[in-house]
N, C-alpha and C positions, 0 to 999 in steps of 0.2 A: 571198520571205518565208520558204522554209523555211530554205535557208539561213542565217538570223538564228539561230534554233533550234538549229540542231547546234554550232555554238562556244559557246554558254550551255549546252549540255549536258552537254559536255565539262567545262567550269569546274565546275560544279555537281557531278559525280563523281569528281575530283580534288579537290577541297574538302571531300569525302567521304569520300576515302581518307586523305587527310592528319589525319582525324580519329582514326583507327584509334591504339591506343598500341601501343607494340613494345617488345614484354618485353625485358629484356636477355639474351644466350646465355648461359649457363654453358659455359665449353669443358670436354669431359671430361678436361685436364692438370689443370684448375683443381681439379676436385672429388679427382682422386687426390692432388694435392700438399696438399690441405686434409687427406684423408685423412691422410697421411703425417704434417703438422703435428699433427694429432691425438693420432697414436700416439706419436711423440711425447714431447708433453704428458704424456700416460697415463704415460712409462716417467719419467719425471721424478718426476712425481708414486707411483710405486711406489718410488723409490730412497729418497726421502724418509721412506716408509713402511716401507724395509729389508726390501720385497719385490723382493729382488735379482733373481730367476727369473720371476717378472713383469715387473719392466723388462726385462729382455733381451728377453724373448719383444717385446713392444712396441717394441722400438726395431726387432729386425731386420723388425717388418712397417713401421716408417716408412723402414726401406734402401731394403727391396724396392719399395716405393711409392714410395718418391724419384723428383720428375721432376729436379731438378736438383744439381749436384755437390755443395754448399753442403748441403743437408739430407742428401743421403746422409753426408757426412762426419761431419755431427753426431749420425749413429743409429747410426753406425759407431763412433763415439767414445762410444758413450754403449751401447754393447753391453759394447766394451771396461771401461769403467767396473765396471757390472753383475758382469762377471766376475769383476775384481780383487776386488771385495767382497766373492761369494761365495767365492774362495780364500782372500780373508783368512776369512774367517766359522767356516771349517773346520777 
């Protein structure tokens, strides 16, 4: 009889765990490359603003934060930018 017991017990606590929700991970590449995306944004949004020296600064922290080749290029390109317009500005 006791034996009947211990397999419904089992069931019963596995039925129990399976109830549990499970957050999703954030990996920490994720959060720096958002960062990255971010900054960015920001240097876009100062070019716009023809705060030249502001976007620079912002782009070279979306380089530095880049996880991947693709976004580095674009904060590299967009430093570049940043420049040319304060030499022209000059």
């Amino acid at each position: 009889m006791k034996w009947f017991f211990l397999p419904a017990a089992v069931v019963v606590l596995l039925a129990g765990c399976s109830m549990w929700e499970k957050k999703p991970v954030e990996q920490p590449l994720q959060r720096i490359n958002g960062y990255a995306f971010s900054c960015y944004g920001q240097g876009v949004e100062y070019l716009r603003e023809e705060r030249f020296e502001l976007a620079r600064e912002q782009f070279s922290y979306a380089a530095a934060a880049a996880v991947n080749k693709m976004t580095y290029d674009d904060a590299v390109d967009g430093m570049k930018r940043a420049e040319q317009l304060l030499r022209e500005r000059r």
